[in-house]
C-alpha positions as CSV (number, residue, x, y, z in Angstrom):
1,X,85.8,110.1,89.4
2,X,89.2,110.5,91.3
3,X,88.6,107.9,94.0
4,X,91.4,107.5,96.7
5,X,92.9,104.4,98.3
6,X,94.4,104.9,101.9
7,X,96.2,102.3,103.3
8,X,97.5,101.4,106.3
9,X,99.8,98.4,106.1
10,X,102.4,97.0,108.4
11,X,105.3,98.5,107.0
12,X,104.0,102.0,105.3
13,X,101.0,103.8,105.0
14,X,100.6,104.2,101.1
15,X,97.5,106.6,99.8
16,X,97.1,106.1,96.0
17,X,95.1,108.5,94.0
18,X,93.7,106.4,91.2
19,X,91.0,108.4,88.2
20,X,88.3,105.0,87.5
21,X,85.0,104.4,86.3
22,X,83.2,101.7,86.0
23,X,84.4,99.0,83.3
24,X,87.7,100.8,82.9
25,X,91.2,100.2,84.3
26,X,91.7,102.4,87.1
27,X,94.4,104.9,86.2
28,X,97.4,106.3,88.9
29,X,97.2,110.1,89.6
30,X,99.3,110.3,92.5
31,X,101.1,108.3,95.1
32,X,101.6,109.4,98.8
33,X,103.4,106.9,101.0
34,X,105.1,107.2,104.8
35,X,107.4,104.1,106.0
36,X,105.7,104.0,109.5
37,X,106.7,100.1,110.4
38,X,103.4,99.4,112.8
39,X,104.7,96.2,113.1
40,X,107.5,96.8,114.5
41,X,106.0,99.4,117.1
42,X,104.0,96.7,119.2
43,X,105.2,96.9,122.8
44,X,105.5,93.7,124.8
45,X,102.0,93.5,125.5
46,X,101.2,93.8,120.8
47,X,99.9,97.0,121.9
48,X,100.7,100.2,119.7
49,X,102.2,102.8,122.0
50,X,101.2,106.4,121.8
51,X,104.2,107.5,120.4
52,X,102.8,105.0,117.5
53,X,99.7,106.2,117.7
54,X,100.3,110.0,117.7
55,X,102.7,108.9,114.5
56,X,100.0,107.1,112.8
57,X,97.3,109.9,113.1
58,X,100.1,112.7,111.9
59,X,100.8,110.2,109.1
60,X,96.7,110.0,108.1
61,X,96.4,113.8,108.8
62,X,98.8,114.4,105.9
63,X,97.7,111.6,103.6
64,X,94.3,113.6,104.1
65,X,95.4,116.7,103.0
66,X,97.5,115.4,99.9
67,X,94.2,114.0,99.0
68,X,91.9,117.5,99.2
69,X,94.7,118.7,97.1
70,X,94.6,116.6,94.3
71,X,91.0,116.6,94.0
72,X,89.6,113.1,95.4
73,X,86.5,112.5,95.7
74,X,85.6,109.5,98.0
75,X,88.5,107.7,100.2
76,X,88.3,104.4,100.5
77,X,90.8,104.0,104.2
78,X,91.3,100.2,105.5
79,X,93.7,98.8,108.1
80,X,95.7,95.2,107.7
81,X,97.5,93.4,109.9
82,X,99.5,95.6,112.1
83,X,96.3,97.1,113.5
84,X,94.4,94.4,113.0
85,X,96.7,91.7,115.7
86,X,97.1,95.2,118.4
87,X,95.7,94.5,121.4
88,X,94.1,97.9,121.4
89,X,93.3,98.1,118.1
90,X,89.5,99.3,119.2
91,X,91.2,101.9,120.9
92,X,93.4,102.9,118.0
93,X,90.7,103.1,115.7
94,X,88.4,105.4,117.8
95,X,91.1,108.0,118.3
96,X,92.5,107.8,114.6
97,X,88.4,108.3,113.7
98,X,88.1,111.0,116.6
99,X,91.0,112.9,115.3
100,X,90.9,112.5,111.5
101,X,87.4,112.0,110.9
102,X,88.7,108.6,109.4
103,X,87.0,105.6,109.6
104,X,89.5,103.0,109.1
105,X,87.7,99.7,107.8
106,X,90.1,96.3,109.3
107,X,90.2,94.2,106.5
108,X,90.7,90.5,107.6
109,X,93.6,88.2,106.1
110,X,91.1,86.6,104.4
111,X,89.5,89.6,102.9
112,X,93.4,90.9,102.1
113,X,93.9,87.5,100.3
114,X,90.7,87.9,98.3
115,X,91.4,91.3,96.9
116,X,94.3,90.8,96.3
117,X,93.4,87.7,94.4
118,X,90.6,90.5,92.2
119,X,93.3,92.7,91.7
120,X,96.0,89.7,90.1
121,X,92.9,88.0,87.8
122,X,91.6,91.4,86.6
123,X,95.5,92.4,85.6
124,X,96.2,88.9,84.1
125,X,92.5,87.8,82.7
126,X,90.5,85.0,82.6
127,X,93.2,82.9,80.0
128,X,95.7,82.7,83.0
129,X,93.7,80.0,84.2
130,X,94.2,78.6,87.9
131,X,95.6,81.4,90.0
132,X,98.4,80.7,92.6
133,X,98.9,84.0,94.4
134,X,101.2,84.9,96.7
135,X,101.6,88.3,98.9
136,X,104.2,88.8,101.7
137,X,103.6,92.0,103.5
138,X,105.1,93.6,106.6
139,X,102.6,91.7,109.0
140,X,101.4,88.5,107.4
141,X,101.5,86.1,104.4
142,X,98.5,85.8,102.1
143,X,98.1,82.8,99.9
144,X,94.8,82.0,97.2
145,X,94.4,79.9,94.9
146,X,91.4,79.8,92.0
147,X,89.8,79.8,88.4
148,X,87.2,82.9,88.8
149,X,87.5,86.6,90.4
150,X,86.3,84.9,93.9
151,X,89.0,82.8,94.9
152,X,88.6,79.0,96.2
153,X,90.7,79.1,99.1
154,X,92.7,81.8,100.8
155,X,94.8,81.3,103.9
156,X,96.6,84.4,106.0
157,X,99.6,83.3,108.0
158,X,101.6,85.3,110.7
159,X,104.5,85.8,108.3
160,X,105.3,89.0,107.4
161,X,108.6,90.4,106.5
162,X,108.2,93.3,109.6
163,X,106.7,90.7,112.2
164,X,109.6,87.8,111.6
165,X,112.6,90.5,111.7
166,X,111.9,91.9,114.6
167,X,110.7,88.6,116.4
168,X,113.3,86.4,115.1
169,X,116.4,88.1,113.5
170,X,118.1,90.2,116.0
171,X,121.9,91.2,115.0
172,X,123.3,92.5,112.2
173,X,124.0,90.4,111.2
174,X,121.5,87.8,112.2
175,X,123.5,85.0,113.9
176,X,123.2,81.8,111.7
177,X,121.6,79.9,114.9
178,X,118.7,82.5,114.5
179,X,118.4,82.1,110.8
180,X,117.8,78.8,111.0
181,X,115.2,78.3,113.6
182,X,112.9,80.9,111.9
183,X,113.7,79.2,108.3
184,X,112.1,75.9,110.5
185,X,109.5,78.2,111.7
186,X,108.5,79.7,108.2
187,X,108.5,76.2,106.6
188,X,106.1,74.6,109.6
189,X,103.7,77.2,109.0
190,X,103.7,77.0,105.1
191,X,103.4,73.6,105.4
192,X,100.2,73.3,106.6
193,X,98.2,75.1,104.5
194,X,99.8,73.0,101.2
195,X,97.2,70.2,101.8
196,X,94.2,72.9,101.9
197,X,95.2,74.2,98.4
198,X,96.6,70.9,96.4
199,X,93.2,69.6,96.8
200,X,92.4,72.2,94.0
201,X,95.4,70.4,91.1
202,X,98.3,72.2,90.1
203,X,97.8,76.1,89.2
204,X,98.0,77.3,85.4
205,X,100.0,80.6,86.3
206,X,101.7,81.3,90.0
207,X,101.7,85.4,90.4
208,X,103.5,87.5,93.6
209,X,102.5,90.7,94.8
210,X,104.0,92.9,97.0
211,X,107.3,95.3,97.4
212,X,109.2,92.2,98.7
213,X,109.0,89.9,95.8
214,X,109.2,93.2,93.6
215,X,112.7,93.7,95.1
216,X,113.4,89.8,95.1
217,X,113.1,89.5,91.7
218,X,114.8,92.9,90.6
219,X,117.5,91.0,92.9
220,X,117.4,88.0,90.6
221,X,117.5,90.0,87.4
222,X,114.2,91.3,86.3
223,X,113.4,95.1,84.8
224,X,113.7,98.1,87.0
225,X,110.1,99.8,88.5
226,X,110.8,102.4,86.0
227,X,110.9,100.5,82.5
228,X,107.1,100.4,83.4
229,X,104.2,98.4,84.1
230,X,103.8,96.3,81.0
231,X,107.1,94.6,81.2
232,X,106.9,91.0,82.2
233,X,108.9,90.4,85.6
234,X,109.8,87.1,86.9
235,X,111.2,85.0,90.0
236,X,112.9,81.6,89.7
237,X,113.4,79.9,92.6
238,X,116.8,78.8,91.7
239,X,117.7,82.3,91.6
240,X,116.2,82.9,94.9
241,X,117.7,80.0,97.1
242,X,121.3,81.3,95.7
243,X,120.7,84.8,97.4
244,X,119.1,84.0,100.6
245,X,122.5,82.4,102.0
246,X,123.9,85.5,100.9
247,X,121.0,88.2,102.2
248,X,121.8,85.9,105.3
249,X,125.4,87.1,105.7
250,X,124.6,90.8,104.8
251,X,124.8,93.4,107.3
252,X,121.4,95.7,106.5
253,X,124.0,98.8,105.1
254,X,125.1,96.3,102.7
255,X,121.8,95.2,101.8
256,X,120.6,98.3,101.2
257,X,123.1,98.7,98.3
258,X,122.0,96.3,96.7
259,X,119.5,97.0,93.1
260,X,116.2,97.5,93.5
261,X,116.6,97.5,97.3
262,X,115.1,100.4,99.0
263,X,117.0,101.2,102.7
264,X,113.6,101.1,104.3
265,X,113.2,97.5,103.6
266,X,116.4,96.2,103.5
267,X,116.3,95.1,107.4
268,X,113.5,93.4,106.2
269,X,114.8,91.5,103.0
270,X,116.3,88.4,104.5
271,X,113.1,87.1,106.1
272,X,110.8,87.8,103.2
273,X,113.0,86.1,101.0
274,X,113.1,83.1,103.4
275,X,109.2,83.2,103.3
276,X,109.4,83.8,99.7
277,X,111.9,80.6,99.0
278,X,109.7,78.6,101.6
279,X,106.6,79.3,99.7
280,X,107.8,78.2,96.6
281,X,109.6,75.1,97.7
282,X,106.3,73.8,99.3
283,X,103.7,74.3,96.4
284,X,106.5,73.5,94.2
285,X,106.7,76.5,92.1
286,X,109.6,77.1,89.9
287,X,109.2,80.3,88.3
288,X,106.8,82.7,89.4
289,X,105.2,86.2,88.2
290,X,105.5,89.5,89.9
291,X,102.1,91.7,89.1
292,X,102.5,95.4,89.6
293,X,98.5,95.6,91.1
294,X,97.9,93.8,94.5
295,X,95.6,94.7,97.5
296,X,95.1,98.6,97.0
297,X,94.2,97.9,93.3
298,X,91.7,94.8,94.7
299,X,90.0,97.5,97.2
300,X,89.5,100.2,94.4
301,X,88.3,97.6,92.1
302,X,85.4,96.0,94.3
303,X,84.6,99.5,95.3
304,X,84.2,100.1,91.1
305,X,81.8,96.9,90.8
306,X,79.6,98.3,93.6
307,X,79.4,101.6,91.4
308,X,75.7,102.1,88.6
309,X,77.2,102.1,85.9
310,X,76.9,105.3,83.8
């Protein structure tokens, strides 16, 4: 069947068209995606405004029609953290439902960490061993760590790429002052949850999802999105604390130049890659692994276990 994924993250809303079955790989049909930045819409009170709102329902209006035109059969639409921290996220909900017909399920960080975990052990498989895995959105930080598809500890900080930049980096710029009080903030957050997973011994394989340490390591080196899935893509963290000094003293034009950088995200960079150095430097990873299927792949795939099989 041609099932559909509709996501609304904190940076973009992303619906991917996927053909599945049960016991097979899901395979990609189509990809419909709108940089919306939730985040970064919160007023003063971390409400979404209803210029947002009105946005976000035009936004799911046309993800709903690309998906009537390439023939899916069920939508699976879910909400992370943007929507999930709004003050009036009921509200939100019951209009987007009221106008779309779209009942956006909230997924927790913990449920985003687990998922995403499902999606990172189906790609890699069970000889990977102990799974470190790491997602940075636009909203929040997911860490799990485990040996089966259910992982053994999850945790979901408030550090996403979208919240930190627009909380802590003003000026472009960001003054160096500013810089360093959120690397202090990133690293006293991190730092707490180290304890919770060490407990568990060292990982067999650390894995990152997510566009930010896609465009970290393409940064650092690794293959282009277009030489394909297959191709093994990695992130040293000697690489990485090189360029956050320099990401640090880019204005977000010149970031934006940079390969593998998309000018959506490029305000963005600097902060994930100081949550993405932090991270490392704290569970002591040295080299990590960027897999191509994170949260959207972990929501079709539960929804494929659920599934008779044929």
């Amino acid at each position: 069947m041609r099932l559909g994924v509709l996501d609304v993250g904190s940076n973009t809303v992303h619906l991917l068209v996927v053909d599945a079955h049960p016991g097979a790989r899901p395979l990609p049909a189509h990809s419909h995606k709108v940089e919306l930045r939730l985040a970064q819409l919160l007023d003063e009170d971390g409400a979404i405004g209803p210029e947002g709102v009105d946005k976000l329902i035009g936004v799911v209006h046309e993800a709903l029609q690309a998906a009537e035109d390439k023939g899916v059969e069920e939508l699976l639409p879910f909400a992370t953290s943007a929507v999930r921290e709004a003050s009036n996220a009921d509200e939100v909900l019951a209009r987007v439902q009221t106008e779309t017909g779209v009942e956006l399920q909230v997924l927790t960080g913990a449920e985003e960490a687990r998922l995403t975990f499902l999606a990172v052990r189906r790609w890699f498989g069970w000889s990977a061993g102990k799974l470190l895995v790491l997602d940075i959105g636009g909203g929040s930080l997911e860490i799990a760590y485990g040996i089966d598809e259910e992982p053994d500890a999850v945790v979901s900080l408030p550090l996403g790429a979208g919240r930190l930049t627009a909380g802590w980096l003003p000026g472009d710029p960001p003054e160096p002052a500013a810089i360093r009080a959120l690397r202090r903030h990133v690293r006293a957050q991190i730092a707490r949850t180290v304890g919770e997973f060490s407990r568990f011994g060292a990982p067999d394989h650390v894995v990152a999802t997510s566009k930010t340490f896609k465009q970290l390591a393409r940064l650092a080196g690794a293959a282009r999105s277009a030489d394909g899935l297959y191709v093994q893509r990695e992130l040293k963290r000697e690489s990485l604390e090189a360029w956050v000094p320099r990401l640090g003293g880019m204005t977000t034009a010149q970031r934006a130049v940079l390969p593998g950088v998309s000018e959506g995200r490029a305000e963005q960079l600097l902060a994930g890659a100081m949550v993405a150095e932090g991270a490392m430097d704290l569970f002591g990873v040295e080299t990590l692994e960027v897999c191509p299927w994170a949260l959207r792949e972990g929501v079709i795939l539960r929804r494929l276990d659920q599934m008779p099989s044929a």
